[in-house]
LOKEFI-167664 format. One line per 3 residues: number of its first residue (from 1); for each residue x, y, z of N, C-alpha, C, O. Coordinates in steps of 0.2 Angstrom, whole numbers, plus 5000, padded with zeros to 4 digits. Last residue first. Layout:
N
NUM = X:Y:Z:X:Y:Z:X:Y:Z:X:Y:Z | ...
//
This chain:
210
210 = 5623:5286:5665:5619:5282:5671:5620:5277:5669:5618:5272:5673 | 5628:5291:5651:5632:5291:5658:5631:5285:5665:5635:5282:5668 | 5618:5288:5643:5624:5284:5643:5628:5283:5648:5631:5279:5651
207 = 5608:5295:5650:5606:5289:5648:5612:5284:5650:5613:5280:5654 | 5615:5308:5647:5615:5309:5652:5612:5299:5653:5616:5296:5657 | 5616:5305:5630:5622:5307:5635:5619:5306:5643:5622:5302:5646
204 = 5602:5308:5629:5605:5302:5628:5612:5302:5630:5614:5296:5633 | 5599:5321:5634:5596:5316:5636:5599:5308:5637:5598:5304:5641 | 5606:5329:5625:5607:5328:5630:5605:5323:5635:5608:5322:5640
201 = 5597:5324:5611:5605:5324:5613:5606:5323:5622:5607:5317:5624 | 5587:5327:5611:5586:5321:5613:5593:5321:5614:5596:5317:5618 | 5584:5339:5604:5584:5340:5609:5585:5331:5614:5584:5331:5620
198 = 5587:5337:5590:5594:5340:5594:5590:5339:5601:5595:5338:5605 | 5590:5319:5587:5590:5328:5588:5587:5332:5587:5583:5332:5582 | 5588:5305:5595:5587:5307:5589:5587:5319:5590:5583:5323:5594
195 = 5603:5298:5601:5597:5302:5601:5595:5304:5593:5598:5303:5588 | 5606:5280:5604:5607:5285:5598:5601:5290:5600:5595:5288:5601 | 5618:5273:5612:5612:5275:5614:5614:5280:5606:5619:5283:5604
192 = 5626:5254:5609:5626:5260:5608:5618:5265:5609:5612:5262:5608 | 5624:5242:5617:5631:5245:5615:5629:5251:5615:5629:5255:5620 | 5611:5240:5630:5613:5242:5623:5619:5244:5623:5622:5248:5627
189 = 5601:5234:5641:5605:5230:5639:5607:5234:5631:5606:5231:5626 | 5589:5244:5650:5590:5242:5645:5600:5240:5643:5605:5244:5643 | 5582:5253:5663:5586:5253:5657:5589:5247:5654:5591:5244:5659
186 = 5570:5262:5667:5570:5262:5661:5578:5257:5658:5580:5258:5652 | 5575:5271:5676:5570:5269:5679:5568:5262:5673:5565:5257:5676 | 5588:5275:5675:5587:5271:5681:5579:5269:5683:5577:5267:5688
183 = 5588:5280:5664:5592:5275:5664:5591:5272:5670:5592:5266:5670 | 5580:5294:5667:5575:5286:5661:5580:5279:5663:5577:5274:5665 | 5587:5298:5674:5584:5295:5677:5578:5291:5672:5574:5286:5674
180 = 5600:5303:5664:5600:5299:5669:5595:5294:5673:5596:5289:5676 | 5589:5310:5653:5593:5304:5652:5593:5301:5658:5589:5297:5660 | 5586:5320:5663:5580:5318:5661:5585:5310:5659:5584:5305:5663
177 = 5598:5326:5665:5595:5323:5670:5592:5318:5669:5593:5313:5673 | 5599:5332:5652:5603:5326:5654:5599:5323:5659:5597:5318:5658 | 5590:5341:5652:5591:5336:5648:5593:5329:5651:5590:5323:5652
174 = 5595:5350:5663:5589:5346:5665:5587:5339:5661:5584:5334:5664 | 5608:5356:5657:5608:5350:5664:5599:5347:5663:5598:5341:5662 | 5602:5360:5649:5604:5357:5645:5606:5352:5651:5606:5346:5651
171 = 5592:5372:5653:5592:5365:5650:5597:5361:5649:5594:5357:5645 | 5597:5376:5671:5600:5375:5665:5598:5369:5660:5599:5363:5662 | 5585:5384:5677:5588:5378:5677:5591:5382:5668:5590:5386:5664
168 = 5576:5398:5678:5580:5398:5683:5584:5391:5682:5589:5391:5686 | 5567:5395:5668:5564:5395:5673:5569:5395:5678:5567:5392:5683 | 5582:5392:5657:5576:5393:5657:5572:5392:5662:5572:5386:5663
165 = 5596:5396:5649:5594:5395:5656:5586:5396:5655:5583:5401:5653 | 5601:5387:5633:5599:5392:5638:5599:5390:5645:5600:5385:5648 | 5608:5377:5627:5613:5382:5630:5608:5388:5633:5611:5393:5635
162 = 5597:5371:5622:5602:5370:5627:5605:5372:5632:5605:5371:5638 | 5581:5379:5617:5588:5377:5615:5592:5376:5622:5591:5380:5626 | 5564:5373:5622:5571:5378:5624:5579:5375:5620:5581:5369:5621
159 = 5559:5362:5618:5556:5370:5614:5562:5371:5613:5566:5371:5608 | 5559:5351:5625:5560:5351:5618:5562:5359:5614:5565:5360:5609 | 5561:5351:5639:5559:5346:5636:5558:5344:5631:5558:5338:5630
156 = 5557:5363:5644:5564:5360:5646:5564:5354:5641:5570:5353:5639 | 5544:5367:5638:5553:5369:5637:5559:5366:5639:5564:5366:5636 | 5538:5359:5644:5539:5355:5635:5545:5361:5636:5551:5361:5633
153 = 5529:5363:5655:5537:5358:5656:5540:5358:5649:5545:5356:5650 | 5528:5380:5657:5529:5373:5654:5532:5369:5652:5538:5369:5649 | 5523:5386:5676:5526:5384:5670:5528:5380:5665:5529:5374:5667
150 = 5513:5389:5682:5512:5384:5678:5515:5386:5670:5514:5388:5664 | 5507:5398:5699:5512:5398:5692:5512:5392:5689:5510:5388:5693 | 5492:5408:5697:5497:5401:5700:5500:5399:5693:5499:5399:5687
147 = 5493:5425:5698:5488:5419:5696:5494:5413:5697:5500:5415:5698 | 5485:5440:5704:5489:5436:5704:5487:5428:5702:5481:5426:5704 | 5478:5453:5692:5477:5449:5698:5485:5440:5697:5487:5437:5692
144 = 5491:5465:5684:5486:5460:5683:5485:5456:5691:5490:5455:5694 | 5502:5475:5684:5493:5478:5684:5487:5471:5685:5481:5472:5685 | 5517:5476:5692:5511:5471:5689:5503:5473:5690:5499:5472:5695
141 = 5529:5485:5683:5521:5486:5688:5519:5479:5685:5519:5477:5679 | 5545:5493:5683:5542:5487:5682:5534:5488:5687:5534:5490:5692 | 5555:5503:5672:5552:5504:5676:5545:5496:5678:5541:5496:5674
138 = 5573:5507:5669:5568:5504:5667:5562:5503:5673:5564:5503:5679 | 5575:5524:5661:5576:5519:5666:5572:5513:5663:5569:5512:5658 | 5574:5536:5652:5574:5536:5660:5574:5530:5664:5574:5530:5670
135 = 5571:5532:5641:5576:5538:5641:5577:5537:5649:5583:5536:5651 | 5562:5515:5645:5563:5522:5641:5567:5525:5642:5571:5521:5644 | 5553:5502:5648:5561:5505:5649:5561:5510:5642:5560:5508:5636
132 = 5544:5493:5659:5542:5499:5653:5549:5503:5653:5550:5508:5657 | 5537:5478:5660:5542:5481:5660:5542:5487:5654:5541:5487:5648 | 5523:5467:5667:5527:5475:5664:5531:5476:5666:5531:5476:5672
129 = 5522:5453:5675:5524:5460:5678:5526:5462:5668:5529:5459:5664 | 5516:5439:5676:5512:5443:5677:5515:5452:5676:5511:5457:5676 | 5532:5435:5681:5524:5431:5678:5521:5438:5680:5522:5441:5685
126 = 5547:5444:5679:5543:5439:5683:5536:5438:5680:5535:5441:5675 | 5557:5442:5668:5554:5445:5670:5549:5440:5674:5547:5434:5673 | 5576:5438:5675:5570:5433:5671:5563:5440:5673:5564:5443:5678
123 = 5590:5446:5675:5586:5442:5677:5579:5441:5674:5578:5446:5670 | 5602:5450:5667:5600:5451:5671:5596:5449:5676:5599:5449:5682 | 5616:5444:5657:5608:5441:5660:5608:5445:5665:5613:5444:5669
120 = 5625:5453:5644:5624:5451:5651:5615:5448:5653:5610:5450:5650 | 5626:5451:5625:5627:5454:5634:5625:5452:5638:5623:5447:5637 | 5635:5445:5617:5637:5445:5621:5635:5452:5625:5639:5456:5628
117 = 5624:5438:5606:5627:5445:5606:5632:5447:5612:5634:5453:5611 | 5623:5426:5612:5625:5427:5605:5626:5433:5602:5629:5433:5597 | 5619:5427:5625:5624:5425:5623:5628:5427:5614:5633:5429:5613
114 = 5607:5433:5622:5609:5437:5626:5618:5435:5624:5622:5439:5622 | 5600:5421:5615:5600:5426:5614:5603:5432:5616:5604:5436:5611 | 5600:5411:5627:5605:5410:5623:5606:5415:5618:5612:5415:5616
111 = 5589:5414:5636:5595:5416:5638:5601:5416:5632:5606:5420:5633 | 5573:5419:5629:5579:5414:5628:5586:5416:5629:5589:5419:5624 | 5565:5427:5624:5561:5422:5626:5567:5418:5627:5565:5412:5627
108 = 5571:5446:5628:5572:5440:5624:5566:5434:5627:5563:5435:5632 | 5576:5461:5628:5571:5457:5632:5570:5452:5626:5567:5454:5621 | 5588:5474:5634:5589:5468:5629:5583:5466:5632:5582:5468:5637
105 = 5596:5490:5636:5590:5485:5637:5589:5480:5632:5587:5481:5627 | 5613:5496:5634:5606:5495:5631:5602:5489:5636:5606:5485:5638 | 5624:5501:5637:5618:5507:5640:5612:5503:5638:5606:5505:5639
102 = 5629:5484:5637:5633:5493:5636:5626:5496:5641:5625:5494:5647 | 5617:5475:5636:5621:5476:5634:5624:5484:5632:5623:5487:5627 | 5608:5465:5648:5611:5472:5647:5615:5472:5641:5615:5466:5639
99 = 5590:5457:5648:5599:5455:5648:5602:5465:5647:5598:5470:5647 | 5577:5448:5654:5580:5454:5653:5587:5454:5652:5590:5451:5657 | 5568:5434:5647:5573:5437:5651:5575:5443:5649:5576:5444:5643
96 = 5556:5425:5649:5555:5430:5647:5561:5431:5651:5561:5429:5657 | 5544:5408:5646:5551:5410:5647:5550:5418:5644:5546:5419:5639 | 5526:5405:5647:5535:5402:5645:5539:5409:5646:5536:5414:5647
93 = 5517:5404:5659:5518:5399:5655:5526:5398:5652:5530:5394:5654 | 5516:5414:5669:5523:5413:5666:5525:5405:5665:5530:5402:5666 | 5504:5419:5673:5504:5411:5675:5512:5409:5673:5514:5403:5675
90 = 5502:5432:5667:5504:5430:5676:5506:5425:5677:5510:5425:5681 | 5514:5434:5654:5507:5432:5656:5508:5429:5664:5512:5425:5667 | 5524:5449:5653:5524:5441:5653:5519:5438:5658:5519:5439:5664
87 = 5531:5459:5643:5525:5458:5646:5525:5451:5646:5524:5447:5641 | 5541:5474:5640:5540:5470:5640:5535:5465:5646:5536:5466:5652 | 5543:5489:5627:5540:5485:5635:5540:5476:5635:5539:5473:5630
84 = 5553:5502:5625:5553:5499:5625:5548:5493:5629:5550:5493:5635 | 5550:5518:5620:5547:5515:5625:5549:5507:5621:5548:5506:5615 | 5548:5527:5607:5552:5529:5615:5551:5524:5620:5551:5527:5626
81 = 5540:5522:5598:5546:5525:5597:5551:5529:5602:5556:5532:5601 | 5538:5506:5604:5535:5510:5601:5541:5516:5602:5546:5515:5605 | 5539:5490:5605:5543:5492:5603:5536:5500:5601:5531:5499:5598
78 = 5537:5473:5616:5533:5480:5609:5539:5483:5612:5542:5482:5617 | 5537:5457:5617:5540:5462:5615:5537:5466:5612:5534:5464:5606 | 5528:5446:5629:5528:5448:5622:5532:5456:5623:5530:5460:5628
75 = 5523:5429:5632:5527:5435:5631:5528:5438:5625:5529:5436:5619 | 5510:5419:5636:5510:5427:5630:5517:5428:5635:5517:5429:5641 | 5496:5410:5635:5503:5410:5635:5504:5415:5633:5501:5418:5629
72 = 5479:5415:5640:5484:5411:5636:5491:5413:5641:5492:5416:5646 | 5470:5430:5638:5470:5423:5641:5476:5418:5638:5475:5417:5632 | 5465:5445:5635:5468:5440:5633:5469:5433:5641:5470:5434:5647
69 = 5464:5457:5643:5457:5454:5638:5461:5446:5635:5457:5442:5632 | 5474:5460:5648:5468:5461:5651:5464:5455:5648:5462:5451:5651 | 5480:5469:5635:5482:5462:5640:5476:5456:5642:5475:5450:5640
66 = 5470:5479:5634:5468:5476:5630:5472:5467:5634:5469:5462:5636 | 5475:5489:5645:5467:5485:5647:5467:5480:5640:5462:5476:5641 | 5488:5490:5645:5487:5483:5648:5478:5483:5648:5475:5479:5651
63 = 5488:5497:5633:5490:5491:5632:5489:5486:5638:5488:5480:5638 | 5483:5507:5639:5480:5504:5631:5482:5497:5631:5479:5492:5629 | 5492:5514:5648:5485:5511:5650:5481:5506:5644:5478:5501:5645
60 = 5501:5515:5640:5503:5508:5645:5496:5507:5647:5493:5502:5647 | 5498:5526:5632:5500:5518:5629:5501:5514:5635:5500:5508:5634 | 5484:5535:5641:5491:5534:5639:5492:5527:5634:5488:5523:5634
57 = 5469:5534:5639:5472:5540:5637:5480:5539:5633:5482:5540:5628 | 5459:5521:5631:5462:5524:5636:5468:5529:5632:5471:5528:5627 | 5451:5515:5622:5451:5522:5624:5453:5524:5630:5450:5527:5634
54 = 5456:5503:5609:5455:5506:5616:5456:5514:5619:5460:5518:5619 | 5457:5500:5600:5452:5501:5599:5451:5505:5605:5447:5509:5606 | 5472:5494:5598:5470:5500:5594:5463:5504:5595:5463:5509:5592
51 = 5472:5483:5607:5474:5489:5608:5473:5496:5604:5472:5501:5606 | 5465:5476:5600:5461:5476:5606:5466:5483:5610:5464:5486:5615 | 5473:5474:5588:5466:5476:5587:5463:5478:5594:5458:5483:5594
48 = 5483:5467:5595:5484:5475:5592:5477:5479:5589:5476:5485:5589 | 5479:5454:5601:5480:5457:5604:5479:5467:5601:5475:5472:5603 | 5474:5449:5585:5469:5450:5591:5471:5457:5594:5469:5463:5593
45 = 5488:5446:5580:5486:5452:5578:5477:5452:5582:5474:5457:5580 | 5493:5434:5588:5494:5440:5590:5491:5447:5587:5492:5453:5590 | 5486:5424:5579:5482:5426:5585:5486:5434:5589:5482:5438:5591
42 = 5485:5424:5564:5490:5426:5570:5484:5427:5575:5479:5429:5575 | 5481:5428:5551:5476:5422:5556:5479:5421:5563:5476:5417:5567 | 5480:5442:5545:5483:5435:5547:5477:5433:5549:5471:5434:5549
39 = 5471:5454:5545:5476:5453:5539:5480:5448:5537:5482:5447:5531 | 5453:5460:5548:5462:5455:5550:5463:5452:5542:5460:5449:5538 | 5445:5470:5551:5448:5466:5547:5454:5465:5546:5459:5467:5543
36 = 5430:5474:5563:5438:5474:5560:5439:5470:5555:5435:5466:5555 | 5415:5476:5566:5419:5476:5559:5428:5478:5561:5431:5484:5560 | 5409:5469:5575:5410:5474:5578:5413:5478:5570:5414:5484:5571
33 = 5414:5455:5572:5405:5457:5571:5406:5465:5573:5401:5467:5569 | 5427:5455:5573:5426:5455:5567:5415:5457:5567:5412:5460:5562 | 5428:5456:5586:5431:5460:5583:5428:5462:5578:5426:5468:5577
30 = 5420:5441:5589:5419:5447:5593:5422:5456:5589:5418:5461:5588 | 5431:5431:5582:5422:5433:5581:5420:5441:5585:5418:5446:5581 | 5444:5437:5590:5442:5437:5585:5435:5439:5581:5433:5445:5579
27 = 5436:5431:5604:5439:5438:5603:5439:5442:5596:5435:5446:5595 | 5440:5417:5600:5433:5423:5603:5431:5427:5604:5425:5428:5603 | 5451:5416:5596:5446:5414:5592:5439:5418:5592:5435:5421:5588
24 = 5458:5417:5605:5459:5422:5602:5454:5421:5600:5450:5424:5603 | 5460:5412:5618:5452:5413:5617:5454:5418:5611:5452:5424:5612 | 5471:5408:5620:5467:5404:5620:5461:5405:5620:5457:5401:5622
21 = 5488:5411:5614:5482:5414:5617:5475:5409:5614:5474:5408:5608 | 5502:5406:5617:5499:5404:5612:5492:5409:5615:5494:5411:5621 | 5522:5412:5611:5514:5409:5614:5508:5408:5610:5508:5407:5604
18 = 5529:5427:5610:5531:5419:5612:5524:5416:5614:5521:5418:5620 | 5529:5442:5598:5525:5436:5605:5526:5429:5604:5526:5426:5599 | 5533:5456:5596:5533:5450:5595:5533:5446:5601:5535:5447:5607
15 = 5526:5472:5589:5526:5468:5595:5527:5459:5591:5524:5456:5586 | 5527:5491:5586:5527:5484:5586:5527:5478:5589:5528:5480:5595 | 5519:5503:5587:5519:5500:5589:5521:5495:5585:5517:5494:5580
12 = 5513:5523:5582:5516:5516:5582:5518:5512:5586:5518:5514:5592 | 5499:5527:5592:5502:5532:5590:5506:5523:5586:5503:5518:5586 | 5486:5528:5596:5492:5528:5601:5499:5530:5598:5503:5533:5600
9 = 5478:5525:5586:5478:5533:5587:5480:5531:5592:5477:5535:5596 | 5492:5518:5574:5483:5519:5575:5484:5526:5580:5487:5531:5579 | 5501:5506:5564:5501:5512:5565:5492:5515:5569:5487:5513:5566
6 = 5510:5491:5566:5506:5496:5568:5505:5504:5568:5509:5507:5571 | 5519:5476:5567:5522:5484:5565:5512:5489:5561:5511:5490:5556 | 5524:5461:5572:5519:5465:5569:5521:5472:5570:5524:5473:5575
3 = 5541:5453:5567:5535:5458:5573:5529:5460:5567:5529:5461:5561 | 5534:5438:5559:5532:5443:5566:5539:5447:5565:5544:5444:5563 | 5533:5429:5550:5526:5431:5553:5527:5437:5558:5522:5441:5560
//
């Protein structure tokens, strides 16, 4: 389903989005009475319509008044032919990490990504902030009013794979934990703790342990 891959009068763009947006529907109707015509049912092909449409000068202007216009979960990677960005909703619903590898800029929803290519963790983008890395560097602006953090617990809890780092914890300790303190709150006379997988793994290890 994704990236999505655009052509309009900023010029190309691609973009792949971790999340959920919660007024696409609205926006959508709105688009479509105005006459667009959507090619998915993607909520992320909203976002590209509300950039395409936008009459601001530059791409970063384009892209955060359309942002702007969205509500929801959203990290999200574009890709246009110079300009690498990355953008994560104020509230930093879910996970967004910056990694190195050699001279290159890496922007992932999941530290284990960085792993698997073996480059470095930099650090998490923060809620709310753009990231605009080109020939010249990377350069970081949060254009949006500040909003209360409400991160989601279900990463730690199922989404996120293991071996990531997510919100600064290591899932796969948080799993466990989660195990050890069911065992103390919750436990039970059994030979054998069976998870069911993959995300119940570490939980039932940290269970068995307590």
């Amino acid at each position: 389903a994704q990236p999505f891959l655009i052509d309009c009068a900023h010029g190309q763009i691609a973009v792949a989005h971790n999340g959920n947006l919660v007024n696409a529907r609205e926006l959508r109707d709105d688009l479509v009475r105005d006459g667009a015509i959507f090619q998915t049912s993607s909520d992320t092909e909203v976002l590209l319509h509300l950039y395409a449409r936008s009459k601001a000068k530059s791409v970063e202007d384009a892209l955060i008044e359309s942002v702007s216009q969205i509500r929801g979960a959203y990290s999200l990677a574009l890709l246009t032919k110079d300009r690498l960005i990355a953008v994560r909703d104020p509230n930093g619903f879910r996970p967004m990490a910056l990694g190195r590898l050699g001279d290159a800029w890496i922007v992932c929803s999941e530290t284990c990504a960085l792993d698997l290519i073996g480059a470095t963790y930099v650090r998490d983008i923060d809620p709310g902030e753009v990231l605009i890395i080109s020939d010249g560097g990377a350069r970081s602006i949060k254009p949006f009013p500040p909003a209360p953090l409400s991160q989601c617990v279900f990463e730690h809890v199922y989404f996120a794979r293991p071996d990531s780092y997510v919100f600064g914890e290591s899932v796969n300790e948080v799993r466990t934990e989660f195990g050890r303190r069911l065992a103390r709150e919750s436990a039970v006379e059994a030979d054998v703790i069976v998870p069911i997988p993959d995300s119940g793994v570490c939980a039932a290890i940290g269970f068995s342990e307590a």
